[in-house]
Backbone as JSON, one array per atom type, in Angstrom:
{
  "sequence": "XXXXXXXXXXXXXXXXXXXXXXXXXXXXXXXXXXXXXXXXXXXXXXXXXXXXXXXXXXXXXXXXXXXXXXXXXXXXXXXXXXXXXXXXXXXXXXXXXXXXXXXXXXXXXXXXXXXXXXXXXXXXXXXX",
  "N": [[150.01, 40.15, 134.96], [147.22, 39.67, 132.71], [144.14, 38.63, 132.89], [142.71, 35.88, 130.77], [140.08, 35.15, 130.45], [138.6, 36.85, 131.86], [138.06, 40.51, 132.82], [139.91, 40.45, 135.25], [143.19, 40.43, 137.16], [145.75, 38.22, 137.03], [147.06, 36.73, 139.96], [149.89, 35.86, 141.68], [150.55, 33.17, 143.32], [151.74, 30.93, 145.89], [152.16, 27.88, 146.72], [152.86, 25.34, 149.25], [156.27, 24.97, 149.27], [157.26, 25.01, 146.88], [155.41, 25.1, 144.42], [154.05, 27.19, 142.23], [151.78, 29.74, 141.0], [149.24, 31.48, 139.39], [146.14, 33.23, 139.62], [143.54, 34.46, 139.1], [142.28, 37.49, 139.98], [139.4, 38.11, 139.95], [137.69, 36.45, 138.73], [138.15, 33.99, 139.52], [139.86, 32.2, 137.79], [142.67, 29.82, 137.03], [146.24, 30.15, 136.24], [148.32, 27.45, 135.02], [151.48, 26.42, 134.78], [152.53, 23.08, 133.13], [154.47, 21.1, 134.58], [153.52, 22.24, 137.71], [151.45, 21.49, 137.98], [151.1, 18.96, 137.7], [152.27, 18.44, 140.0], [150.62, 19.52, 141.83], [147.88, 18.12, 141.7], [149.3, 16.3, 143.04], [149.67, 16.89, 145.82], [147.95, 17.02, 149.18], [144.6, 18.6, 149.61], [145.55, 20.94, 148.11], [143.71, 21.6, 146.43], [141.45, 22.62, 147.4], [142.99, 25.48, 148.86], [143.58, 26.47, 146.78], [142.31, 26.2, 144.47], [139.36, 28.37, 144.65], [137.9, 28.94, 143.31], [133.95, 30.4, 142.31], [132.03, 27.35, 140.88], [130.81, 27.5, 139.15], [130.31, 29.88, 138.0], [133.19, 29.21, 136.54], [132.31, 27.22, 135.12], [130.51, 28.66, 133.34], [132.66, 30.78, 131.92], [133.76, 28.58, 130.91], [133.18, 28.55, 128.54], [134.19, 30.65, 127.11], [136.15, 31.05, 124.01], [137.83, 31.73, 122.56], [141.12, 32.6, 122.84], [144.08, 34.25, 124.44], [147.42, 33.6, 125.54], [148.56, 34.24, 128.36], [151.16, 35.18, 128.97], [151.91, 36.43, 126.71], [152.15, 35.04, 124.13], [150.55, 34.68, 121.96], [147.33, 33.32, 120.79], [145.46, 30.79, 122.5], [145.06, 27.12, 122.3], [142.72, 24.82, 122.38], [141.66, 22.24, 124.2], [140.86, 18.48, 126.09], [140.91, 16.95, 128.89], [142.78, 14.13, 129.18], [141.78, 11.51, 130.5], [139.73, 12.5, 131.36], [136.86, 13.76, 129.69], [135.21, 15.13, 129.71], [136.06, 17.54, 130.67], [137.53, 20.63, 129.64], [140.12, 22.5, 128.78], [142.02, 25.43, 128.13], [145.85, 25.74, 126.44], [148.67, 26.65, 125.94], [150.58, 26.93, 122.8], [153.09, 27.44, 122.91], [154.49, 27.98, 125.37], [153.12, 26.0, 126.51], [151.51, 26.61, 128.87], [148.81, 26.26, 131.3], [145.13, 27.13, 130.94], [142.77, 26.94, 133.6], [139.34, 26.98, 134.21], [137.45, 27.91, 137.05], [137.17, 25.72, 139.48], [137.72, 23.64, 137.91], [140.24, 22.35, 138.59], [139.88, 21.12, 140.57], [137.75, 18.96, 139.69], [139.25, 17.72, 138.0], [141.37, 17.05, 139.68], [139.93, 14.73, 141.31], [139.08, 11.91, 139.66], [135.89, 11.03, 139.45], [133.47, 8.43, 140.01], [130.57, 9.59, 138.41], [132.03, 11.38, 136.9], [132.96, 9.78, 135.26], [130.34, 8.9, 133.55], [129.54, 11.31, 132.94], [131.1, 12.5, 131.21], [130.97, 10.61, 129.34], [128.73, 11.24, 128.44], [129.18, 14.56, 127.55], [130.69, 14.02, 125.93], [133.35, 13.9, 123.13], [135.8, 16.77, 122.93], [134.92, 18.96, 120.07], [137.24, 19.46, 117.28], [139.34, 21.88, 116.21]],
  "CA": [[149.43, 39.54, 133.77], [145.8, 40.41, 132.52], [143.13, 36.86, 132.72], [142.43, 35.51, 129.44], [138.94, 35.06, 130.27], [137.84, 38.03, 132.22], [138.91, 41.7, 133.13], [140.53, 40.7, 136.41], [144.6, 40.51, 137.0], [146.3, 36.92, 137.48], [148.06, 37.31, 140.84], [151.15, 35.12, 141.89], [150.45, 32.36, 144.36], [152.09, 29.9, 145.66], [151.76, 26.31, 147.46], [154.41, 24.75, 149.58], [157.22, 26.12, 148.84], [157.93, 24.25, 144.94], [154.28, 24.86, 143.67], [154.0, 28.24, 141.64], [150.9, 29.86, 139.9], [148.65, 32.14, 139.02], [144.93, 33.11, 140.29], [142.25, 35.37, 138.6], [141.44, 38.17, 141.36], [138.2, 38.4, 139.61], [137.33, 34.81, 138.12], [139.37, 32.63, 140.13], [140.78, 30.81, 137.03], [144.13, 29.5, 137.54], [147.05, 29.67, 135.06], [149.99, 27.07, 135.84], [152.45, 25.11, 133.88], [152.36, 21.4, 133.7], [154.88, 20.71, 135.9], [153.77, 22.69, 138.6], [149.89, 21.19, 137.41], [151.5, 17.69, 138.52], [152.47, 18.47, 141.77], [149.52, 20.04, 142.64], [147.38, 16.59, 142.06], [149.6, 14.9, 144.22], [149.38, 17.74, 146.97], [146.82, 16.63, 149.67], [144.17, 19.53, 150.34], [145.79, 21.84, 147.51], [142.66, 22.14, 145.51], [141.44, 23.82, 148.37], [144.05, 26.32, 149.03], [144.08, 27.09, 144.97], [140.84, 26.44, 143.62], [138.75, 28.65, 145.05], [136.69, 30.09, 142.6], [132.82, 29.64, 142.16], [132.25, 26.4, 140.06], [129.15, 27.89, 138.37], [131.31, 30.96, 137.36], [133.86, 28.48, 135.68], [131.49, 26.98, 134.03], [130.25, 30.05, 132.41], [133.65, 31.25, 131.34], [134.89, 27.79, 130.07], [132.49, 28.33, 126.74], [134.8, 31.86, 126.22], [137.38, 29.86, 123.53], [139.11, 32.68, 121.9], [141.79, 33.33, 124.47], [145.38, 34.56, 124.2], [148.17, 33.31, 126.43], [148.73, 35.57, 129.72], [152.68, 35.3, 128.9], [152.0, 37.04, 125.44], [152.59, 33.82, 123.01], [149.28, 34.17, 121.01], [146.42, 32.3, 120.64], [145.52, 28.86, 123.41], [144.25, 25.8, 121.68], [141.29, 24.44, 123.31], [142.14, 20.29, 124.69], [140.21, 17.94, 126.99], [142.1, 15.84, 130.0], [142.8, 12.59, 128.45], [140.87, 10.74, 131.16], [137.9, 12.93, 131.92], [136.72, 14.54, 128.51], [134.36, 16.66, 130.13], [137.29, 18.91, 131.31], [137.86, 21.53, 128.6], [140.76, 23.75, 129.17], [142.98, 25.83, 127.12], [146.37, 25.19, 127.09], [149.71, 27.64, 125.1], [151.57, 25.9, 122.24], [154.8, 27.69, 123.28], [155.3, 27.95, 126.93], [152.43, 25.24, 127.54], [151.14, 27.08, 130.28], [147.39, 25.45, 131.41], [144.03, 28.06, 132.22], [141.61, 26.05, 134.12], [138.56, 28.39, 134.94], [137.09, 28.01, 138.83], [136.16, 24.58, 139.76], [138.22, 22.67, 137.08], [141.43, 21.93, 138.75], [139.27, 20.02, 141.53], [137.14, 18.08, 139.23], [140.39, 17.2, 137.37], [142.25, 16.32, 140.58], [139.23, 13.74, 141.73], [138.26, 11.12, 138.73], [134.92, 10.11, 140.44], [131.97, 7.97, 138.62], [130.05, 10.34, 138.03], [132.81, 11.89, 135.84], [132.9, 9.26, 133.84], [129.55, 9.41, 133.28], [129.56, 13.38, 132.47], [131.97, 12.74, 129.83], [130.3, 9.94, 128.18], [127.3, 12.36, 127.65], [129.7, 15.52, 127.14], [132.08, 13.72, 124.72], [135.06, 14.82, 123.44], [135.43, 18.21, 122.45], [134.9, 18.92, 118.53], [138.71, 20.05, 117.12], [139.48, 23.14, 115.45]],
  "C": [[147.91, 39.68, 133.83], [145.61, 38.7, 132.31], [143.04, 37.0, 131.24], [141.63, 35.71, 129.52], [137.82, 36.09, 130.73], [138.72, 39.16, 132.21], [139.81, 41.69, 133.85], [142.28, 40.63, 136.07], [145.06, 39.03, 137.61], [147.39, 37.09, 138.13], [148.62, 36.27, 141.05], [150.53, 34.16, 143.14], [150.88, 31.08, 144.56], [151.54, 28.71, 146.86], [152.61, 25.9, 147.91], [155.35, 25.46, 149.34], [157.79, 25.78, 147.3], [156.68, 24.21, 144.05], [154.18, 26.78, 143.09], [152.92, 28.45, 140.76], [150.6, 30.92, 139.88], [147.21, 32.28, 139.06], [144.21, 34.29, 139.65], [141.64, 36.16, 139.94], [139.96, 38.07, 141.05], [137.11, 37.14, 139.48], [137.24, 33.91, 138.86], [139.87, 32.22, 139.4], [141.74, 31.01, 137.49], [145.08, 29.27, 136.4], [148.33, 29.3, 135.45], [150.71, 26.26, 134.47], [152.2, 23.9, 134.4], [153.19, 20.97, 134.57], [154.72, 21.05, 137.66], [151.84, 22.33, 138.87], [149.59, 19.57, 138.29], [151.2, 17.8, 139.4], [151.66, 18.99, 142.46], [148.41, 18.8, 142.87], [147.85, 16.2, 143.06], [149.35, 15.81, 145.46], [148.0, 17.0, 147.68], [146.07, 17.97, 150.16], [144.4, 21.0, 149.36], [145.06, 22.31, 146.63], [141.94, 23.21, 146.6], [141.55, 25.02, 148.87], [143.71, 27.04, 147.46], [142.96, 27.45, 144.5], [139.8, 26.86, 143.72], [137.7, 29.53, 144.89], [134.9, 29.55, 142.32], [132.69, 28.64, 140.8], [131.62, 27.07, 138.58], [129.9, 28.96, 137.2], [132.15, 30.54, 135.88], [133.1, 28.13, 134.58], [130.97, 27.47, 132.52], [130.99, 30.1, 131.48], [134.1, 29.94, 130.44], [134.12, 27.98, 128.53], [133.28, 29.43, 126.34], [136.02, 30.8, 125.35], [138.32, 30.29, 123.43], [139.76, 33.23, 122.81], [143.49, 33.07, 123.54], [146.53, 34.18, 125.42], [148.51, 34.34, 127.27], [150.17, 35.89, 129.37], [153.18, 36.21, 127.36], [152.42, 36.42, 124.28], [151.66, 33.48, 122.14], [148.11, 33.24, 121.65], [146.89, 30.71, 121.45], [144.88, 28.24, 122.26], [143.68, 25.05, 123.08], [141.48, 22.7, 123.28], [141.19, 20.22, 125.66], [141.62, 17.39, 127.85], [141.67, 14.53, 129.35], [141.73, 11.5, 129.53], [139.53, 10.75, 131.78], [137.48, 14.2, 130.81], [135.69, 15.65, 128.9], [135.04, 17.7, 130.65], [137.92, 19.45, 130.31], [138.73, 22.47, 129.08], [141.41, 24.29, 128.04], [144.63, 25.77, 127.51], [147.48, 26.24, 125.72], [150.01, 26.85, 124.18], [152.88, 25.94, 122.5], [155.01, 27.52, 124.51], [154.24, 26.36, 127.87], [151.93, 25.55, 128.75], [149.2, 26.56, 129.93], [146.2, 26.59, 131.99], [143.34, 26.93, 132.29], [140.76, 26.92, 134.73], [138.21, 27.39, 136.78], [136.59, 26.56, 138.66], [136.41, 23.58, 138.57], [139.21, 21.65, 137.74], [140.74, 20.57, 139.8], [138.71, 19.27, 141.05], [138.77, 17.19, 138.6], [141.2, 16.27, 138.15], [141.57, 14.92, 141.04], [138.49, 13.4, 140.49], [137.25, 10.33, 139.97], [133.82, 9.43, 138.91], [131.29, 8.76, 137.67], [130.92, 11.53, 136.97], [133.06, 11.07, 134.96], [132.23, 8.84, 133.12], [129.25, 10.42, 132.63], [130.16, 12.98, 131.43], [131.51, 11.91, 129.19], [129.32, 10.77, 127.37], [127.61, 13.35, 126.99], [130.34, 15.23, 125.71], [132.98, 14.43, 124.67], [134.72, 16.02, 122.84], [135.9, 18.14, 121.28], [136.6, 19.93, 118.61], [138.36, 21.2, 116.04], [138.88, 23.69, 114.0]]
}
């Protein structure tokens, strides 16, 4: 599968043996389904292992919007995380599959102060 957000190729990787995704050779983003999005939160250490792309990078890339699902289902729609609005990802309408560029999945996994801070200032993200 070709990245949404850059040139690179989204290679297969997994976690444990019940965690399944997808990794940006180029990027790092990460493209997983929600159930497999879960179980990575609760994982201890699995942001780690997964998320190992430069933050800065992410950053960058999360302003690209116009992105097409890696699975070939069209056009993502662009959502925040309900509890930390400064976390912009895109997300399928059909298969629901989640990109999070480099240095999302870890902010996502740890609500700290200072994130709920960031998002007061960020707000929510303007809709379509």
């Amino acid at each position: 599968m070709e990245c949404p957000k850059c040139t690179g190729t989204l290679c297969k990787k997994t976690y444990r043996d019940d965690i399944c995704l997808y990794r940006c050779d180029v990027c790092s983003g990460l493209w997983v389904k929600p159930d497999a999005l879960e179980k990575m939160k609760n994982e201890w250490m699995a942001e780690a292992v997964l998320d190992v792309g430069d933050p800065s990078i992410g950053s960058e890339l999360n302003r690209v919007d116009d992105i097409n699902c890696p699975e070939g289902h069209g056009k993502m729609f662009k959502t925040e995380d309900l509890r930390q609005h400064h976390i912009w990802f895109e997300q399928c309408l059909t298969c629901h599959g989640v990109f999070l560029d480099a240095g999302e999945f870890t902010d996502l996994k740890y609500e700290t102060f200072l994130d709920r801070v960031r998002s007061l200032i960020t707000g929510r993200r303007p809709a379509e």
